[in-house]
mmCIF file of the N, C-alpha and C atoms, coordinates in Angstrom:
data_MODEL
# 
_entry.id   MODEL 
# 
loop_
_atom_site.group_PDB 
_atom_site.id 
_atom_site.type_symbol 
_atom_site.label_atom_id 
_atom_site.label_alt_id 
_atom_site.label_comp_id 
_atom_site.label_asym_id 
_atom_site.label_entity_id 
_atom_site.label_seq_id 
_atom_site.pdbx_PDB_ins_code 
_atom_site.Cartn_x 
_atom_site.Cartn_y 
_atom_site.Cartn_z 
_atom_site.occupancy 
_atom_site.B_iso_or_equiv 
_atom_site.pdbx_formal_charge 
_atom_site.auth_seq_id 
_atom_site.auth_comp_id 
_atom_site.auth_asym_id 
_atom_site.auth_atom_id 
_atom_site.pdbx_PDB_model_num 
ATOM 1   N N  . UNK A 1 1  ? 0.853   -1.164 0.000   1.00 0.00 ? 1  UNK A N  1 
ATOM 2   C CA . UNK A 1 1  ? 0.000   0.000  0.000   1.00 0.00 ? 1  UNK A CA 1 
ATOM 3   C C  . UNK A 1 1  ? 0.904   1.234  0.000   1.00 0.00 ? 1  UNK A C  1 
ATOM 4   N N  . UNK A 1 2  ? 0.748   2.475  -0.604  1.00 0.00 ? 2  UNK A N  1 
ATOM 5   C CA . UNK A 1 2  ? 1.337   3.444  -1.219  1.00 0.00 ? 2  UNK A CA 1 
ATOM 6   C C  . UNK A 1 2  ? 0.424   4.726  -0.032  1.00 0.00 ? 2  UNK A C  1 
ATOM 7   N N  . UNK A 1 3  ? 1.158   5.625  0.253   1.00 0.00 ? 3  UNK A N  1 
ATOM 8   C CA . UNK A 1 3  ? 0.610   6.762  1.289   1.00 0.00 ? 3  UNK A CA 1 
ATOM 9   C C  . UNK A 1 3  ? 0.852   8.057  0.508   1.00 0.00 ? 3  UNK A C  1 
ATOM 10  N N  . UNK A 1 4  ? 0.040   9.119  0.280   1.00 0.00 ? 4  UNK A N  1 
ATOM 11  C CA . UNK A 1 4  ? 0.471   9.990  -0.053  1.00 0.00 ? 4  UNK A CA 1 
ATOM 12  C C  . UNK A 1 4  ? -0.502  10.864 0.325   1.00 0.00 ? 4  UNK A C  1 
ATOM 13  N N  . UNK A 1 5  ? 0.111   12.463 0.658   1.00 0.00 ? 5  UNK A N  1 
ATOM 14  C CA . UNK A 1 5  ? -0.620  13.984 1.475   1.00 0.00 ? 5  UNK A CA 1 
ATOM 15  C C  . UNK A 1 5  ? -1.012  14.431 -0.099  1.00 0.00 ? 5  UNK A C  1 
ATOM 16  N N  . UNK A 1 6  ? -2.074  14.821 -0.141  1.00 0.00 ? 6  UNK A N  1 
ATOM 17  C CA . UNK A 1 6  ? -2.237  15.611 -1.088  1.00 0.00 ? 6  UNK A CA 1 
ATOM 18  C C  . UNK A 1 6  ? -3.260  17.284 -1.018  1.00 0.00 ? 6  UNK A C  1 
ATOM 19  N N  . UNK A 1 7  ? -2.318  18.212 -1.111  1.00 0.00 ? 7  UNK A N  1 
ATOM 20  C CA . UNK A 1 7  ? -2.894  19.458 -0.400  1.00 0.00 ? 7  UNK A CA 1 
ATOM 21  C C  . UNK A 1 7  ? -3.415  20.070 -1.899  1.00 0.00 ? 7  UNK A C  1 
ATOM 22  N N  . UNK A 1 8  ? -4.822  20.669 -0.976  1.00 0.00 ? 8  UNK A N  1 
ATOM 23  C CA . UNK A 1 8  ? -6.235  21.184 -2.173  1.00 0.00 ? 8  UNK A CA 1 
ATOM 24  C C  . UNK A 1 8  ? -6.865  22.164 -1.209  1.00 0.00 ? 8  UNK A C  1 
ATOM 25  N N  . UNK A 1 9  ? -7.355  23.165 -2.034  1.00 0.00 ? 9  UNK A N  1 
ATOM 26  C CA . UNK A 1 9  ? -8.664  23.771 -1.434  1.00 0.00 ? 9  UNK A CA 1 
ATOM 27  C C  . UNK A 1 9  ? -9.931  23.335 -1.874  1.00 0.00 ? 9  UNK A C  1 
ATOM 28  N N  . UNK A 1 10 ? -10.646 22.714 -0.707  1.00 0.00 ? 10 UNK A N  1 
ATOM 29  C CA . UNK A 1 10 ? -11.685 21.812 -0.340  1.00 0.00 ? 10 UNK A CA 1 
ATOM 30  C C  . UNK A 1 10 ? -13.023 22.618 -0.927  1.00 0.00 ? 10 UNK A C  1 
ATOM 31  N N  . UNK A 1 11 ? -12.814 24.106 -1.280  1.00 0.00 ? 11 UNK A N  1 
ATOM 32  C CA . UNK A 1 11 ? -14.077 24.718 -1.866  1.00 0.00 ? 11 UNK A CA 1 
ATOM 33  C C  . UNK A 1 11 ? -13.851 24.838 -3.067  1.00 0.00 ? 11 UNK A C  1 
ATOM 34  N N  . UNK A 1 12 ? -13.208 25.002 -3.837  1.00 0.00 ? 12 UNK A N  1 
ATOM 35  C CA . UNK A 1 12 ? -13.037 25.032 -5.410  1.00 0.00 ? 12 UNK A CA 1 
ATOM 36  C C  . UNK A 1 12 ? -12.882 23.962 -5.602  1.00 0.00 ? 12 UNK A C  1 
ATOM 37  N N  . UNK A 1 13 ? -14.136 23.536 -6.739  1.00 0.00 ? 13 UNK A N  1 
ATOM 38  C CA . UNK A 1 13 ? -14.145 22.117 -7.431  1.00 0.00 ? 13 UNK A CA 1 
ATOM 39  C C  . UNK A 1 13 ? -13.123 21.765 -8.093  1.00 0.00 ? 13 UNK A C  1 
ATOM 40  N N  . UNK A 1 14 ? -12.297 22.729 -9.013  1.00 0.00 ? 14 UNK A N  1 
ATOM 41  C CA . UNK A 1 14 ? -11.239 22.318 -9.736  1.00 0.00 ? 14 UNK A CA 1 
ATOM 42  C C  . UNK A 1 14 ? -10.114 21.653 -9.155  1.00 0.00 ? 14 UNK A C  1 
ATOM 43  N N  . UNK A 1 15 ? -9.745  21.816 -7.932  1.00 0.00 ? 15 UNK A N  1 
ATOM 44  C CA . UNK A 1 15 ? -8.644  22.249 -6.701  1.00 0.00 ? 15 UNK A CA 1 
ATOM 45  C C  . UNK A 1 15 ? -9.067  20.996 -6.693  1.00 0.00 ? 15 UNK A C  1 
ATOM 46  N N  . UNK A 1 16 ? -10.284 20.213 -5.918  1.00 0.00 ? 16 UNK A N  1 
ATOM 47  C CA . UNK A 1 16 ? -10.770 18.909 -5.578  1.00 0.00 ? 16 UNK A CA 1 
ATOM 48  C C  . UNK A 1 16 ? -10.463 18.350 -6.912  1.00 0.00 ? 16 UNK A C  1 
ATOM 49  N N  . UNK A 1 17 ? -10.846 18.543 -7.848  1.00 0.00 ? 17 UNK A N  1 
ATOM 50  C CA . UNK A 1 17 ? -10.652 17.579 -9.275  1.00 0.00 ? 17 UNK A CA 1 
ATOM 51  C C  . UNK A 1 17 ? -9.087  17.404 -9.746  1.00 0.00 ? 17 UNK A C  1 
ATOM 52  N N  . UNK A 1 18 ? -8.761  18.618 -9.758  1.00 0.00 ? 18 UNK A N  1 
ATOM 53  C CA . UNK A 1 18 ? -7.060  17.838 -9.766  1.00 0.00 ? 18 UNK A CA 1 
ATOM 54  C C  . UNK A 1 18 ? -6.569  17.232 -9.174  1.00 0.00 ? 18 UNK A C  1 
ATOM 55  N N  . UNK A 1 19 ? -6.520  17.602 -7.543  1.00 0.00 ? 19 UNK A N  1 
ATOM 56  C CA . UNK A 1 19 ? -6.014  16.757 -6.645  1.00 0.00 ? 19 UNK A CA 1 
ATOM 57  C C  . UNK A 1 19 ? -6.455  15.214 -6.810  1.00 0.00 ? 19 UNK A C  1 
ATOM 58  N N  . UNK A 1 20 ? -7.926  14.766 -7.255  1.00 0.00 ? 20 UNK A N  1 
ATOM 59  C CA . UNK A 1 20 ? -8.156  13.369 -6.848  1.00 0.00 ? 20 UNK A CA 1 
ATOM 60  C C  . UNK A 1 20 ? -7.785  12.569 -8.461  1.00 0.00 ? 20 UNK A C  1 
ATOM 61  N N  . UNK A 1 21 ? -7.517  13.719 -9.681  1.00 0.00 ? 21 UNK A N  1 
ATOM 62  C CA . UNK A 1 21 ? -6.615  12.828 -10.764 1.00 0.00 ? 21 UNK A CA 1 
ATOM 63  C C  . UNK A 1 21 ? -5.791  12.330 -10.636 1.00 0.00 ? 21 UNK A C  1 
ATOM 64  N N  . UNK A 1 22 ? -4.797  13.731 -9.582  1.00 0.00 ? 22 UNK A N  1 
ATOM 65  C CA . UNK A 1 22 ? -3.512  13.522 -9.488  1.00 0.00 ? 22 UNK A CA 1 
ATOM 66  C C  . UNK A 1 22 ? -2.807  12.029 -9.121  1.00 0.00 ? 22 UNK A C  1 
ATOM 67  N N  . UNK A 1 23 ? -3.711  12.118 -8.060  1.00 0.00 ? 23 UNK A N  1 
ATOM 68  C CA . UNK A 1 23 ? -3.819  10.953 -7.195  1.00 0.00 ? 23 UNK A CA 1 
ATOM 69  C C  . UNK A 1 23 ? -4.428  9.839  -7.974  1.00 0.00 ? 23 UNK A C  1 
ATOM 70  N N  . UNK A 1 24 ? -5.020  9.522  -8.650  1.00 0.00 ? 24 UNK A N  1 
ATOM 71  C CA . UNK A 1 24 ? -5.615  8.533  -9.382  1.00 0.00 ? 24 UNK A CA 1 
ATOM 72  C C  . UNK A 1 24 ? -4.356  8.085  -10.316 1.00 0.00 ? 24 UNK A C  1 
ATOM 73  N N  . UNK A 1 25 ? -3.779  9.092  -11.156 1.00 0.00 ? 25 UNK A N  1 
ATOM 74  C CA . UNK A 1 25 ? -2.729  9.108  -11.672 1.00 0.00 ? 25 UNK A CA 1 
ATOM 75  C C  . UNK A 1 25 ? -1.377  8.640  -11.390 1.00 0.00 ? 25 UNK A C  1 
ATOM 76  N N  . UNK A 1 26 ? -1.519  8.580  -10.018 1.00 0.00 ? 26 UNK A N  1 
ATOM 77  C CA . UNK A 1 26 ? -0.014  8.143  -8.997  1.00 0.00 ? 26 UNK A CA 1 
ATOM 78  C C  . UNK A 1 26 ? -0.229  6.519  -8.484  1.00 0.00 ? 26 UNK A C  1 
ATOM 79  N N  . UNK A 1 27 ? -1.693  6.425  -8.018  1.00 0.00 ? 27 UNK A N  1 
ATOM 80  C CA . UNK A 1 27 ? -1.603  5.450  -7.252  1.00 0.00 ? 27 UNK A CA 1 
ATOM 81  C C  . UNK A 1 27 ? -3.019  4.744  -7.719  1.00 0.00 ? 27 UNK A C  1 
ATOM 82  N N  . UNK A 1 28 ? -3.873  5.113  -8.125  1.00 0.00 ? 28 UNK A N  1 
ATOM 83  C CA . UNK A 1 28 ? -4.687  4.526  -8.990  1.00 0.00 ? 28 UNK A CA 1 
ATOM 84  C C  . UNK A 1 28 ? -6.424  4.990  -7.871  1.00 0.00 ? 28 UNK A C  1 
ATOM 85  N N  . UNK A 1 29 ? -7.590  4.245  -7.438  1.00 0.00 ? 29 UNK A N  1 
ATOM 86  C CA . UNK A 1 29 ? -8.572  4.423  -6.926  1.00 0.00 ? 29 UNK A CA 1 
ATOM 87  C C  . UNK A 1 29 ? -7.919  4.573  -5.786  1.00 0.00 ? 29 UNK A C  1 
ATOM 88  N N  . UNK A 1 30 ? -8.258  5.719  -4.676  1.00 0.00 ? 30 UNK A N  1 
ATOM 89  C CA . UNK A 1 30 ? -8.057  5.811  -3.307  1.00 0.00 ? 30 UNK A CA 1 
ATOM 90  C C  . UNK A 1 30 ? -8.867  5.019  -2.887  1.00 0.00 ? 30 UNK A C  1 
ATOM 91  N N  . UNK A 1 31 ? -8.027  4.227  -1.824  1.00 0.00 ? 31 UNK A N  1 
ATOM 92  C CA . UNK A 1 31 ? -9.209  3.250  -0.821  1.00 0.00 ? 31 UNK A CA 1 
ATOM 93  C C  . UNK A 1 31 ? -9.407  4.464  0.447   1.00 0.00 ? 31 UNK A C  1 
ATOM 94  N N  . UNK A 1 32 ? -8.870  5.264  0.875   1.00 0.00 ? 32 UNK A N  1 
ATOM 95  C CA . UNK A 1 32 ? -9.006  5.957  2.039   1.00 0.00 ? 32 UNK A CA 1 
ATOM 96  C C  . UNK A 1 32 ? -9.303  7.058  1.936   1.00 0.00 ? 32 UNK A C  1 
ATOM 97  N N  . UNK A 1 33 ? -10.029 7.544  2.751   1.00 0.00 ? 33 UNK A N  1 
ATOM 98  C CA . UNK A 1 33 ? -10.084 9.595  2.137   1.00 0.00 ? 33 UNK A CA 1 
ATOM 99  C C  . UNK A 1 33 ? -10.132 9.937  3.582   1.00 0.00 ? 33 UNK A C  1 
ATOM 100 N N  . UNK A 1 34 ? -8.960  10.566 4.279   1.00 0.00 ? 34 UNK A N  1 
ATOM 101 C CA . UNK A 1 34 ? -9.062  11.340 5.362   1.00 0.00 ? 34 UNK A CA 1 
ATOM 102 C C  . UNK A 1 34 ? -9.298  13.204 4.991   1.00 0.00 ? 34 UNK A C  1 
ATOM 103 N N  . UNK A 1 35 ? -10.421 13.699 5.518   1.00 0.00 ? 35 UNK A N  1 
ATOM 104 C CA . UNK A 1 35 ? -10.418 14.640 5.054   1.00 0.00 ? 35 UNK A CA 1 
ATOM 105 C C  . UNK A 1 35 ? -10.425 15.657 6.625   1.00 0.00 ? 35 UNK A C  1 
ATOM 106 N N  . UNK A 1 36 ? -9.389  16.648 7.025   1.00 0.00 ? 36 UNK A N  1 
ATOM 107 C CA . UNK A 1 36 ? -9.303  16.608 7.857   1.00 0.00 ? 36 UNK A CA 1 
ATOM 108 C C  . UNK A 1 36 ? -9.299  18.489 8.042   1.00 0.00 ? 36 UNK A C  1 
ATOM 109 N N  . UNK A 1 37 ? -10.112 19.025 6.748   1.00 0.00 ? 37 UNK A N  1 
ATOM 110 C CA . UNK A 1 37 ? -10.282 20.381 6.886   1.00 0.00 ? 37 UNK A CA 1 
ATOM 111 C C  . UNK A 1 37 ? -11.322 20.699 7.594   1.00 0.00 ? 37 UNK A C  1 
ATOM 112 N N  . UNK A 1 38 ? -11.458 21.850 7.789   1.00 0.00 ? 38 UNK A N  1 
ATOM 113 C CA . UNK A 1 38 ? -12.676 22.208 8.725   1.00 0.00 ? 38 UNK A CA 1 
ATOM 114 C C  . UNK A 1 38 ? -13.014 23.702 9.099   1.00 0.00 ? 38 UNK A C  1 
ATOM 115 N N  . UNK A 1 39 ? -13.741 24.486 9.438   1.00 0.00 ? 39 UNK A N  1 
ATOM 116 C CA . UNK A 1 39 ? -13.658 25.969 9.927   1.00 0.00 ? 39 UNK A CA 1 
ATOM 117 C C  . UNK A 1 39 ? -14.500 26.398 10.834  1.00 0.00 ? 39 UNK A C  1 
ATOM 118 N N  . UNK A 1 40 ? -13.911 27.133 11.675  1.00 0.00 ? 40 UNK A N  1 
ATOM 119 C CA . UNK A 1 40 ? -14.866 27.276 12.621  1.00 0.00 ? 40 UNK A CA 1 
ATOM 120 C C  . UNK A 1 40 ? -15.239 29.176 12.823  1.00 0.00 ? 40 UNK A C  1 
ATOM 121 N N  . UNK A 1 41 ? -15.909 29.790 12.084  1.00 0.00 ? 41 UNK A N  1 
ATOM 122 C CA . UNK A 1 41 ? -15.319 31.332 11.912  1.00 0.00 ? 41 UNK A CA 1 
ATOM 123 C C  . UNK A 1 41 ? -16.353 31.916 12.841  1.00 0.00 ? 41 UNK A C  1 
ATOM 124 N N  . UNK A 1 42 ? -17.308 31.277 13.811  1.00 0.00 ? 42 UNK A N  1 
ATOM 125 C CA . UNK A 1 42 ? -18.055 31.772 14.516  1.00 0.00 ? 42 UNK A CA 1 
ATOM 126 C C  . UNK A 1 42 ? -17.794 31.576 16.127  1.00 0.00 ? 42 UNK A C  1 
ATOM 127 N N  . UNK A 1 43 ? -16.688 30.741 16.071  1.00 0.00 ? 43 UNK A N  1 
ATOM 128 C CA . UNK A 1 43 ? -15.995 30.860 17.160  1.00 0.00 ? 43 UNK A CA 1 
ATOM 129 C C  . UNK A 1 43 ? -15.970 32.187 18.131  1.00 0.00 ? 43 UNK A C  1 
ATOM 130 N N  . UNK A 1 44 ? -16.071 32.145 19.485  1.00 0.00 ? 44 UNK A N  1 
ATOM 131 C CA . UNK A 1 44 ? -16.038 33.373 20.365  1.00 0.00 ? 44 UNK A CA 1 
ATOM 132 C C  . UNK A 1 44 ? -16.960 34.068 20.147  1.00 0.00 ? 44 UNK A C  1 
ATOM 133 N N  . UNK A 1 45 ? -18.008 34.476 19.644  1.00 0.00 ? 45 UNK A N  1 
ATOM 134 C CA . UNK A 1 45 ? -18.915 35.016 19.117  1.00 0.00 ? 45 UNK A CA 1 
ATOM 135 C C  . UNK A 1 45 ? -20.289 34.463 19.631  1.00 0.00 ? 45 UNK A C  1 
ATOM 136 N N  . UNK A 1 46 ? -21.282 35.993 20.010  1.00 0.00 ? 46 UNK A N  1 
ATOM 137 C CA . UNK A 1 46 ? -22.544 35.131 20.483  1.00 0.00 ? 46 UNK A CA 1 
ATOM 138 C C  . UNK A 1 46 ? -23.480 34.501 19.981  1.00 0.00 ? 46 UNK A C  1 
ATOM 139 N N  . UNK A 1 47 ? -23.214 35.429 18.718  1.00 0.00 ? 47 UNK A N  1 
ATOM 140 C CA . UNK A 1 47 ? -24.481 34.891 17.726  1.00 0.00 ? 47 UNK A CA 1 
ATOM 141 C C  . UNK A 1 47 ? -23.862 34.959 16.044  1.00 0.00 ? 47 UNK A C  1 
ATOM 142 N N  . UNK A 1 48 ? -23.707 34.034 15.298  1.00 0.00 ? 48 UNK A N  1 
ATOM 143 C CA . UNK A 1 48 ? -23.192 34.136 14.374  1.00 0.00 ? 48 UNK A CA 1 
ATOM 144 C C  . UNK A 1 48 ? -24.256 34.453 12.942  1.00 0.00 ? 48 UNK A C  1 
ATOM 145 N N  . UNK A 1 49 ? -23.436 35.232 12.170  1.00 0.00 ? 49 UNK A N  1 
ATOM 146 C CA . UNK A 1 49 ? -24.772 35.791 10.619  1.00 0.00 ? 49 UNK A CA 1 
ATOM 147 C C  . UNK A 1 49 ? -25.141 34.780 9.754   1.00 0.00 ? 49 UNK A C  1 
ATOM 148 N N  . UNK A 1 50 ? -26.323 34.854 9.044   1.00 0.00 ? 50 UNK A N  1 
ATOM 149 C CA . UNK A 1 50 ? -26.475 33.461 8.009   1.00 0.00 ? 50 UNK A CA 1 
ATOM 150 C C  . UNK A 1 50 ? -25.154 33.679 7.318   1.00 0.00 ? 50 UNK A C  1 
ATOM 151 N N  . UNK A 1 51 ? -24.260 34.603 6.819   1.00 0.00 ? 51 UNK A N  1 
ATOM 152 C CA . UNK A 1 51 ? -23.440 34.110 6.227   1.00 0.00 ? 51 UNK A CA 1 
ATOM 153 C C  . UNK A 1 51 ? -22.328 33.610 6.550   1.00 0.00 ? 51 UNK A C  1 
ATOM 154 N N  . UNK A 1 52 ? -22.311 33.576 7.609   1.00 0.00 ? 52 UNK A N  1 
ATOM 155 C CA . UNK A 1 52 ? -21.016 32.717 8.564   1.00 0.00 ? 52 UNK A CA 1 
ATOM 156 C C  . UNK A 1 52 ? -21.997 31.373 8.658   1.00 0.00 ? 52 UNK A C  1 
ATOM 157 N N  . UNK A 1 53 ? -22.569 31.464 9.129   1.00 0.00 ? 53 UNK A N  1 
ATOM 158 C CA . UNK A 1 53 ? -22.915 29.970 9.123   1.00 0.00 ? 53 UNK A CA 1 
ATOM 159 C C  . UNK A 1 53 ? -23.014 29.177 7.860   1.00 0.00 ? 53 UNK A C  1 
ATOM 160 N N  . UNK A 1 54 ? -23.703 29.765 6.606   1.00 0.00 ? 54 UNK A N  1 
ATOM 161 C CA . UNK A 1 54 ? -23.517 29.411 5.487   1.00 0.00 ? 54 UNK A CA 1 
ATOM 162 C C  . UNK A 1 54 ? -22.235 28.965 5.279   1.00 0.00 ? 54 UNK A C  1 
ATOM 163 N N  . UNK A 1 55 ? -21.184 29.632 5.236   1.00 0.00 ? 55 UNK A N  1 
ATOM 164 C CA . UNK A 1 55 ? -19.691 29.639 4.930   1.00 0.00 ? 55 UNK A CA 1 
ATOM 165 C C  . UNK A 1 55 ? -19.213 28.232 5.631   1.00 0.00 ? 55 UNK A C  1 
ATOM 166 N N  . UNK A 1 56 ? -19.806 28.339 6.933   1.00 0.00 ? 56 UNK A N  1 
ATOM 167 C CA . UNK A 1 56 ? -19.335 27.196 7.368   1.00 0.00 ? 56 UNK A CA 1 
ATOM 168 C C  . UNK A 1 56 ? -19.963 25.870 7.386   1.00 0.00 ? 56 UNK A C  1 
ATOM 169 N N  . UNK A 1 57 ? -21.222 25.932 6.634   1.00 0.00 ? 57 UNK A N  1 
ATOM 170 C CA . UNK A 1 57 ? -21.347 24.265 6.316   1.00 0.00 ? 57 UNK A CA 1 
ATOM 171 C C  . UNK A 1 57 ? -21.180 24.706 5.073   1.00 0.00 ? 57 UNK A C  1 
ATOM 172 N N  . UNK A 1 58 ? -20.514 24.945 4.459   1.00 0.00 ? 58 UNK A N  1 
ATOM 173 C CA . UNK A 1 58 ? -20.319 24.574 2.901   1.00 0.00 ? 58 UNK A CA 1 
ATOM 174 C C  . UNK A 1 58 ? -19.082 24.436 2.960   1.00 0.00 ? 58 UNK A C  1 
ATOM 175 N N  . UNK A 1 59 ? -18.336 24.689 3.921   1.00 0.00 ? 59 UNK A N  1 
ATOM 176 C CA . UNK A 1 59 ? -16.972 24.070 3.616   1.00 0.00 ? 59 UNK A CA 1 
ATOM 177 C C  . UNK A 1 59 ? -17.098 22.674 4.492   1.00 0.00 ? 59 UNK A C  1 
ATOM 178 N N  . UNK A 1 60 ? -17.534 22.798 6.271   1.00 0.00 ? 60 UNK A N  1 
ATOM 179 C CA . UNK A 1 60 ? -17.664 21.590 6.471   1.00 0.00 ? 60 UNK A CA 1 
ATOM 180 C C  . UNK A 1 60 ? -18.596 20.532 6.572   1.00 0.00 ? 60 UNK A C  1 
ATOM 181 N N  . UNK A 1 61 ? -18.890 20.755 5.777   1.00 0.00 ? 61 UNK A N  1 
ATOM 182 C CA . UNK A 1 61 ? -20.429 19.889 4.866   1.00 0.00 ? 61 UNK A CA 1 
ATOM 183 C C  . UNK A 1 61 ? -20.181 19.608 3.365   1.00 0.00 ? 61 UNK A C  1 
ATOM 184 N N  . UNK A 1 62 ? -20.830 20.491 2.965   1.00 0.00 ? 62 UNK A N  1 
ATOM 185 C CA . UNK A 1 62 ? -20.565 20.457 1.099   1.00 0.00 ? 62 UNK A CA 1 
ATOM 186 C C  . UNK A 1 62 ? -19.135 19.916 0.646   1.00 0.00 ? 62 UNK A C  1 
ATOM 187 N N  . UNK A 1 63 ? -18.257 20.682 1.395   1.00 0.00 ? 63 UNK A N  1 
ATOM 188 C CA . UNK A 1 63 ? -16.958 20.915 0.186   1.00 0.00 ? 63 UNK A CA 1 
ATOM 189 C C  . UNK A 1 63 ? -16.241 19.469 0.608   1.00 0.00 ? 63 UNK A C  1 
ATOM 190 N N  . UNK A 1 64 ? -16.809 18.955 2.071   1.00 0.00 ? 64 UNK A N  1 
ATOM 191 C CA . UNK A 1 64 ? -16.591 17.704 2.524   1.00 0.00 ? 64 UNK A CA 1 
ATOM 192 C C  . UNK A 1 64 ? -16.908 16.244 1.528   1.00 0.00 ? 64 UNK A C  1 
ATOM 193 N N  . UNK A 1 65 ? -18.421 16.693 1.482   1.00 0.00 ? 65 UNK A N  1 
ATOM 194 C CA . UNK A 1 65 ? -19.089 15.874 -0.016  1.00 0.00 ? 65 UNK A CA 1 
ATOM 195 C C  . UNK A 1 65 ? -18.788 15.856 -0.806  1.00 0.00 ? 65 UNK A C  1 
ATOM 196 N N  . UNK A 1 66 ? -18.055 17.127 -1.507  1.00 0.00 ? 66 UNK A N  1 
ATOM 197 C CA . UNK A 1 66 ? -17.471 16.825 -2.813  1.00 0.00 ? 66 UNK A CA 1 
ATOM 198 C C  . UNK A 1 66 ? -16.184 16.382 -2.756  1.00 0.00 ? 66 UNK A C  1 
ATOM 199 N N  . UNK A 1 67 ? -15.013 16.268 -2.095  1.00 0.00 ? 67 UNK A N  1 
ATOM 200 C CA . UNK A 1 67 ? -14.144 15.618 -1.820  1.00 0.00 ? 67 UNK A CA 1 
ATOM 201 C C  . UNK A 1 67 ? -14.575 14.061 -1.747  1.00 0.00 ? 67 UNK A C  1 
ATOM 202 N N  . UNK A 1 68 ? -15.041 13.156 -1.038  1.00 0.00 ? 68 UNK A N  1 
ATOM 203 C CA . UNK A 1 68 ? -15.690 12.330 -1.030  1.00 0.00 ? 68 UNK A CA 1 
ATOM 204 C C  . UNK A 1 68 ? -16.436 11.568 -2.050  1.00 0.00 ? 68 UNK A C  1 
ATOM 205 N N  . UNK A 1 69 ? -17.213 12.690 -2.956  1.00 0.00 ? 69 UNK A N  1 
ATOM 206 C CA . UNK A 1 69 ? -17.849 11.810 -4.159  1.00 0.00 ? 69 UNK A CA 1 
ATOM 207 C C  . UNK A 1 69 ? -17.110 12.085 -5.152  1.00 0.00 ? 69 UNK A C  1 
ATOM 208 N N  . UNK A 1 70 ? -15.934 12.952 -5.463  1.00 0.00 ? 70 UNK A N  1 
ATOM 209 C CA . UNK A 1 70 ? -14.516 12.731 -6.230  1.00 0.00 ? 70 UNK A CA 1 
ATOM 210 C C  . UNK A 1 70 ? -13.465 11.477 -6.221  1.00 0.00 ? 70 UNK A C  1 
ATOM 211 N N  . UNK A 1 71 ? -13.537 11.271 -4.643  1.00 0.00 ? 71 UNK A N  1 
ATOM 212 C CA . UNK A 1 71 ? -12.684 10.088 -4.204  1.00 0.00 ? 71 UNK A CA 1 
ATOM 213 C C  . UNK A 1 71 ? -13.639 8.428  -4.922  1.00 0.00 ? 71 UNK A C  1 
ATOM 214 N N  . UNK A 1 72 ? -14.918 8.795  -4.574  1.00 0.00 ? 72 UNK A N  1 
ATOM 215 C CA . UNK A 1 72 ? -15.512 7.539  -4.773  1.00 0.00 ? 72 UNK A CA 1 
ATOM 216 C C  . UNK A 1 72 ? -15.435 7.099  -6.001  1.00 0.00 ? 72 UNK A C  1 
ATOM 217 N N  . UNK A 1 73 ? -15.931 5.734  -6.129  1.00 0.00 ? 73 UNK A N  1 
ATOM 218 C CA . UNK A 1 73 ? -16.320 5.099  -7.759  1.00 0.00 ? 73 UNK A CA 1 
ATOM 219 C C  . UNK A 1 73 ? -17.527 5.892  -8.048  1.00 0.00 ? 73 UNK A C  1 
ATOM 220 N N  . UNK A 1 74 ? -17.594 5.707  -9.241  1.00 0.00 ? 74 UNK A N  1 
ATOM 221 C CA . UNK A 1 74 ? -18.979 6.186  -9.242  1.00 0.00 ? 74 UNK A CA 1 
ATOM 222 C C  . UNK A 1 74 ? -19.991 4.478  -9.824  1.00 0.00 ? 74 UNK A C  1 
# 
């Protein structure tokens, strides 16, 4: 089994699509997907705006999913 880091920004689809060629390209179907980004921008704060909260499930939600259904078979 072959290990490799491969650094992307988790919100731009392209960023996700190269990275999981790249990788397809090197080592063939990933069996593993650690995805270990995350944001927390409402931190310390009493009440956070829809667009902070937005912001933050679309990166740790969405942009999670699309990492994930890039990695997968289809």
């Amino acid at each position: 089994m072959s290990v490799a880091g491969q650094q992307l920004h988790i919100d731009d689809p392209a960023s996700v699509a190269r990275a999981m060629a790249d990788v397809g390209y090197h080592h063939g179907r990933p069996e593993i997907l650690v995805n270990n980004a995350g944001i927390a921008i409402d931190r310390g704060q009493t009440a956070a705006s829809f667009e902070q909260v937005r912001t933050t499930l679309d990166t740790n939600l969405m942009a999670t999913w699309r990492c994930y259904t890039a990695a997968s078979p289809r």
